[in-house]
Backbone as CSV, one residue per row, in Angstrom:
resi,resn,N_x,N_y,N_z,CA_x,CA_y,CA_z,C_x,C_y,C_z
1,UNK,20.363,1.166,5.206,19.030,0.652,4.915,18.951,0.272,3.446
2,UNK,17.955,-0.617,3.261,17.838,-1.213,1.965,16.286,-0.335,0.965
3,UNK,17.169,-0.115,-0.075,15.587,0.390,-0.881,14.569,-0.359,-1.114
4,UNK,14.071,-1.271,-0.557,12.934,-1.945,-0.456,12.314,-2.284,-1.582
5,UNK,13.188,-2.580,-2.689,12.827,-3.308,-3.601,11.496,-2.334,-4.418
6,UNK,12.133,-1.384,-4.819,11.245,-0.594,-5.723,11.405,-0.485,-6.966
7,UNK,10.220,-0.337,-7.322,10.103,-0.643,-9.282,11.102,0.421,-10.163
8,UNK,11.797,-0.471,-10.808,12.743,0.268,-10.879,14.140,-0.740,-11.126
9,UNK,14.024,-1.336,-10.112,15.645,-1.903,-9.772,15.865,-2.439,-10.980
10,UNK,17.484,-3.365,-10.951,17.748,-3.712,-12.037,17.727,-5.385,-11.977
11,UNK,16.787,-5.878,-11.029,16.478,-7.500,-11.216,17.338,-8.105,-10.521
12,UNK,18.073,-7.221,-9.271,18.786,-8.357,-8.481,17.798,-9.040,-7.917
13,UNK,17.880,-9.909,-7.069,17.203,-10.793,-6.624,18.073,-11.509,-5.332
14,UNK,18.918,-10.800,-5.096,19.697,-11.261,-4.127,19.360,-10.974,-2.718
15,UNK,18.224,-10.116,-2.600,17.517,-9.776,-1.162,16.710,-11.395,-0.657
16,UNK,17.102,-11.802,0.669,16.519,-12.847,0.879,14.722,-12.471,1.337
17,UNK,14.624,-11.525,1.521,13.011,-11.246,1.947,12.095,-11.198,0.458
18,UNK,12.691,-10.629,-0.765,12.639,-10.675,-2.055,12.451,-11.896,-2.453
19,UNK,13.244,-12.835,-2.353,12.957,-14.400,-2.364,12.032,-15.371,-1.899
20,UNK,11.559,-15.348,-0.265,11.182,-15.687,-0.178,9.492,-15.444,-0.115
21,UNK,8.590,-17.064,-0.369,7.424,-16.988,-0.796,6.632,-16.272,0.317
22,UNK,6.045,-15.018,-0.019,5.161,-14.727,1.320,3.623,-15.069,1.247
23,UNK,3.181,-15.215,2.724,2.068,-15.823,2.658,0.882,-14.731,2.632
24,UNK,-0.248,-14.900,2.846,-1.352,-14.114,2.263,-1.428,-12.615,2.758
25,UNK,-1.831,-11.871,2.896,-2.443,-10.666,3.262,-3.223,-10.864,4.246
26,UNK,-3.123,-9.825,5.497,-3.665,-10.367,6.380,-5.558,-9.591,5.962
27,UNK,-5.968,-9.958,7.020,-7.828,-9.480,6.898,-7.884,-7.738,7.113
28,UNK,-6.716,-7.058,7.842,-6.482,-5.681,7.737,-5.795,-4.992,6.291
29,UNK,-4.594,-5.825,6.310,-3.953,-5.102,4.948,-5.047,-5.477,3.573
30,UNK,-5.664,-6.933,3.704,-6.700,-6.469,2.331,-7.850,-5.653,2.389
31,UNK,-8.396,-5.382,4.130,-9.571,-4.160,4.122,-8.821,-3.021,3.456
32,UNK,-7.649,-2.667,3.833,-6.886,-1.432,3.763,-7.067,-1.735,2.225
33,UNK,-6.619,-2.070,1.179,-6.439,-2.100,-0.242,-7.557,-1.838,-0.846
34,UNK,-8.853,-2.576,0.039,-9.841,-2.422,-0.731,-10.493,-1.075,-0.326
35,UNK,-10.692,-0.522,0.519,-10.926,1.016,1.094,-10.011,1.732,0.190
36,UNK,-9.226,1.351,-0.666,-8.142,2.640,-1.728,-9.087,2.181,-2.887
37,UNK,-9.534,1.106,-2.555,-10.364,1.044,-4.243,-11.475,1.571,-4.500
38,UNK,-12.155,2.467,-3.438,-13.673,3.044,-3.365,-13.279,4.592,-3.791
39,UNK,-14.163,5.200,-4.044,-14.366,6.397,-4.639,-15.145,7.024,-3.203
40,UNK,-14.949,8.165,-2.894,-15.464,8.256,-1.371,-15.851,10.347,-2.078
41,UNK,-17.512,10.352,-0.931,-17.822,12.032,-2.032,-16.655,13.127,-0.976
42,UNK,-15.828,12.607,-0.363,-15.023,13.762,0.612,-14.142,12.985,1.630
43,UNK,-12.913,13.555,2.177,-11.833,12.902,3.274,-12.681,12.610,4.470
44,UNK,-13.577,13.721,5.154,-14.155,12.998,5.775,-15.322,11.920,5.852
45,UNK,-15.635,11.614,5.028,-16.534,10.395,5.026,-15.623,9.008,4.734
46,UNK,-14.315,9.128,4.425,-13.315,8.387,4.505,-12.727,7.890,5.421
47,UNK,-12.404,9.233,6.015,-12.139,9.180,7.496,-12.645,8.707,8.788
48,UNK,-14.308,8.649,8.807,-15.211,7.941,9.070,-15.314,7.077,9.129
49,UNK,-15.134,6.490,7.689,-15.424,5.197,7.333,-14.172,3.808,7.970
50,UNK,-12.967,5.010,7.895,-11.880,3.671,8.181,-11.635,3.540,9.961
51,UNK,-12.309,4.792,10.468,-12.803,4.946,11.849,-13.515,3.552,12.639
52,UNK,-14.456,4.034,11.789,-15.717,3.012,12.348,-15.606,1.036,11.407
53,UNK,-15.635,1.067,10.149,-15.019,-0.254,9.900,-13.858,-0.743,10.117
54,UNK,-12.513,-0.149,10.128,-11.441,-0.531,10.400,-10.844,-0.460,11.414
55,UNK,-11.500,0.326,12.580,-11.243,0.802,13.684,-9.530,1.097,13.702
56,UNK,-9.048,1.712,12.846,-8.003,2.394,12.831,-7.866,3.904,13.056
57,UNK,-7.158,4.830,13.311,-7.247,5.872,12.909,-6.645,6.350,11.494
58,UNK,-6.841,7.527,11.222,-6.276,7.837,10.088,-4.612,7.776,9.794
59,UNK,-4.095,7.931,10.555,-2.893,7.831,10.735,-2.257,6.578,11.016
60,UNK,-2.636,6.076,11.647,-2.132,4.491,11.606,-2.801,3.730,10.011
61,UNK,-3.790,4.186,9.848,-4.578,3.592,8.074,-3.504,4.128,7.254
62,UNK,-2.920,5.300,7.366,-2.186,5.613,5.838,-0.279,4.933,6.172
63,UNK,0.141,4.775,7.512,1.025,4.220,7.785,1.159,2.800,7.314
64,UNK,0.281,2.277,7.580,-0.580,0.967,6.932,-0.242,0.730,5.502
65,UNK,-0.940,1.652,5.062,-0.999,1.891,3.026,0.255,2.067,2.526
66,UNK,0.968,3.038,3.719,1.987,3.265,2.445,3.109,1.987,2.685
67,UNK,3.542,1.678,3.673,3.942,-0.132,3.972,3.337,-0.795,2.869
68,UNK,2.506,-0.741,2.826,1.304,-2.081,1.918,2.045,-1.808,0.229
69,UNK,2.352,-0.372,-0.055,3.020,-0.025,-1.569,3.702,-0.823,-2.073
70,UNK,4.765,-0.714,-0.543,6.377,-1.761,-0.802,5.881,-3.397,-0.828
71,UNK,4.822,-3.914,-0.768,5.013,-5.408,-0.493,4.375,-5.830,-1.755
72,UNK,5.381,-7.102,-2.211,4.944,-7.369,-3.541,3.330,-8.534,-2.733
73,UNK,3.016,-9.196,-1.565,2.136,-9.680,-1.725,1.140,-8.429,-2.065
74,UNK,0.730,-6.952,-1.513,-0.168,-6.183,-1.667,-0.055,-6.045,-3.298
75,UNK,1.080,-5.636,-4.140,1.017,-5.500,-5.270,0.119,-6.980,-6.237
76,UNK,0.480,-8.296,-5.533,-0.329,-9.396,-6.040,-1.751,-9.371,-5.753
77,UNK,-2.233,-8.671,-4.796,-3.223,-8.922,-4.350,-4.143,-7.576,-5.107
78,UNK,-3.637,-6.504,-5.286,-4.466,-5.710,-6.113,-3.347,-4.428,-7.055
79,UNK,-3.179,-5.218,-7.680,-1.968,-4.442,-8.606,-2.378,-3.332,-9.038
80,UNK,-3.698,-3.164,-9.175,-4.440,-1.872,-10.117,-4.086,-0.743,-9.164
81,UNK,-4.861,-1.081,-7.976,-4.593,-0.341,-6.584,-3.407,0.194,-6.334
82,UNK,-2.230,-1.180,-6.228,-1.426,-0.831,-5.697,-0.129,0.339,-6.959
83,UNK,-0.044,-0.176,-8.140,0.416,1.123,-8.794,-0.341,2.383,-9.124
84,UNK,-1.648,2.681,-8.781,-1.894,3.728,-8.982,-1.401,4.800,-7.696
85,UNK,-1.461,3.767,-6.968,-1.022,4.779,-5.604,0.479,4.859,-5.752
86,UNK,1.300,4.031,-6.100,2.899,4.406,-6.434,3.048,5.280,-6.920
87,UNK,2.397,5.716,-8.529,2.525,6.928,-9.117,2.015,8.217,-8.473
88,UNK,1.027,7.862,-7.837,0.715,9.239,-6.893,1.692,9.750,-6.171
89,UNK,2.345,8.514,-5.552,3.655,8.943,-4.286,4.733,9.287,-5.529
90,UNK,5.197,8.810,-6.680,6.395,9.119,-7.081,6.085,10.915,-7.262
91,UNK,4.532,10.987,-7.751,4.171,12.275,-8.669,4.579,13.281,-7.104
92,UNK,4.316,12.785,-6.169,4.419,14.293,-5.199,6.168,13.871,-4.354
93,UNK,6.474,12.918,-4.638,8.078,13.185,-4.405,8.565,14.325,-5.326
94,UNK,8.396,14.148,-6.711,9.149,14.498,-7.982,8.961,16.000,-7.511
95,UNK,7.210,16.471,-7.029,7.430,17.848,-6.785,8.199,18.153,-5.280
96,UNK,8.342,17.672,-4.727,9.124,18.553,-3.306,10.614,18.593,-4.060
């Protein structure tokens, strides 16, 4: 398997999926980005929320998100978003 092009590498560019231009974000993966950008008062009102607007469950929503990390269109589409949540995932790799 391929490391999926994580920040980090050393600028190959020789991955053809890396290369090529991808097209937009779909109307789920940018709900999903923008639901990481809200401040929510507890998990379950989160949980709720991506229930009933996204009609996802929670588990398919964070399967979703963490896919969405690796794709440089999600990183174009909300970079703020999308590295704050990288460092979260590197911060609780580093501890296990």
């Amino acid at each position: 398997m391929t490391d999926g092009g994580q920040a980090g590498d050393t600028g190959d560019t020789g991955g053809a999926a890396a290369d090529a231009t991808p097209g937009p974000l779909t109307p789920a993966e940018a709900a999903v980005l923008a639901y990481e950008g809200h401040s929510w008062p507890g998990p379950g009102a989160k949980e709720r929320a991506i229930r009933e607007a996204l009609g996802l469950t929670p588990v398919s929503y964070y399967q979703l998100l963490n896919a969405l990390m690796d794709d440089p269109r999600a990183l174009a589409h909300a970079p703020g978003t999308v590295n704050r949540l990288r460092r979260i995932r590197a911060a609780q790799r580093a501890r296990r």
